[in-house]
C-alpha positions in Angstrom: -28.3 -2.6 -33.7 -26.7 -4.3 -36.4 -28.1 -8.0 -37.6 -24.7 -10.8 -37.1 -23.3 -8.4 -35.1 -22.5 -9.8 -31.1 -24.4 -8.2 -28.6 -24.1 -8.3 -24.2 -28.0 -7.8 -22.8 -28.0 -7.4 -19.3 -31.3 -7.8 -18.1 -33.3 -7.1 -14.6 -33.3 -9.7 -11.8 -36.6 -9.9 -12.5 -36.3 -10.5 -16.3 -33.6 -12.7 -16.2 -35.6 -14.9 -14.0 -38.7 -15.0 -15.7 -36.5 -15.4 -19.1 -34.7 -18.3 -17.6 -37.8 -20.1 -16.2 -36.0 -19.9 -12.6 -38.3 -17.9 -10.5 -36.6 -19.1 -6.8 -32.7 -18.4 -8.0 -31.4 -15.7 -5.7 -31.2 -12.4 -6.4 -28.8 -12.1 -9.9 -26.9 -9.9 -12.4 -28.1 -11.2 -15.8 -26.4 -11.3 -19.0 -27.8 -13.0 -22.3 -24.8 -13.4 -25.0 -25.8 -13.5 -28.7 -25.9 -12.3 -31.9 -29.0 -9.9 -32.9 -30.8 -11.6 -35.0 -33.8 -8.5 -35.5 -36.8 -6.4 -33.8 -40.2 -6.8 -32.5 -41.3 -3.3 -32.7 -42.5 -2.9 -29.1 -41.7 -6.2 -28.0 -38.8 -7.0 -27.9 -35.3 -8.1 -29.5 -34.2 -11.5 -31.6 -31.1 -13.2 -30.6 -29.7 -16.2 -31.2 -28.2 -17.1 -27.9 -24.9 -18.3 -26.6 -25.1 -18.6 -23.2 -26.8 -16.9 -20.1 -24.8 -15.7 -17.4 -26.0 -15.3 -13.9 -23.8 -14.0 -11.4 -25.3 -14.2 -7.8 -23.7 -11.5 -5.2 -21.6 -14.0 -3.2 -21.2 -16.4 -6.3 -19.2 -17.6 -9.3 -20.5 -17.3 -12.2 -23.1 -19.7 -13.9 -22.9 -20.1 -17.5 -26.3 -21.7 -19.1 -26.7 -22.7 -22.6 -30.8 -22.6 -24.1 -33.2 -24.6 -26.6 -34.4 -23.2 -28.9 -31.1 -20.6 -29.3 -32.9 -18.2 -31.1 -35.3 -16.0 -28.6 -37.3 -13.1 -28.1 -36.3 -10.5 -25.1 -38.7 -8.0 -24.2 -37.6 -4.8 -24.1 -39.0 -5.0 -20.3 -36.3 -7.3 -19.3 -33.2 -4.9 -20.9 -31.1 -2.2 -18.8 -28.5 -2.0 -21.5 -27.0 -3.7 -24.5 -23.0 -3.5 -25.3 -21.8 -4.7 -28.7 -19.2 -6.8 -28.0 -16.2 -8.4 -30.7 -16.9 -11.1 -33.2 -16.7 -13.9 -31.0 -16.8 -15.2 -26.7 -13.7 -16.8 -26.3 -13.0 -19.0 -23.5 -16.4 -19.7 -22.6 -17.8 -22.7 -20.8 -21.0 -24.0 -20.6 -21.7 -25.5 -17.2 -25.7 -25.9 -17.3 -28.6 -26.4 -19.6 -32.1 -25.2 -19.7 -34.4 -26.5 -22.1 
């Protein structure tokens, strides 16, 4: 991964929950948008966040914005990560969690 570059992480229900702080949302897709910011050697990755996405199986999407921006996701919360272009357009944030 490339440091300023913007990444897509989706994570596991089960990450995205405990990343969020939301252990009793439904069962989720979870995406974290950001830009790589570096590594944790068998931690986890730095990125200074965007926005979260949850998407529940019935729902619209839920777009959550997070304080501090910059955070650490463990490698145990990743499935994949997708480079994505320089910026997210057309974005809104509709929630907060601090």
């Amino acid at each position: 991964m490339e440091k300023n570059r913007k990444y897509t992480v989706w994570l596991t229900d089960q990450g995205g929950h405990a990343f969020m702080g939301k252990p009793d949302e439904p069962e989720s897709r979870w995406r974290v948008y950001g830009e790589y910011v570096g590594n944790e050697p068998g931690v986890g990755l730095w990125l200074h966040v965007e926005y979260v996405e949850q998407t529940t199986a019935m729902g619209e999407p839920r777009l959550f914005a997070v304080s501090p921006p910059v955070c650490l996701v463990p490698w145990t919360y990743v499935i994949t990560i997708q480079l994505q272009g320089e910026k997210f357009e057309g974005v809104k944030v509709t929630d907060y969690k601090h």
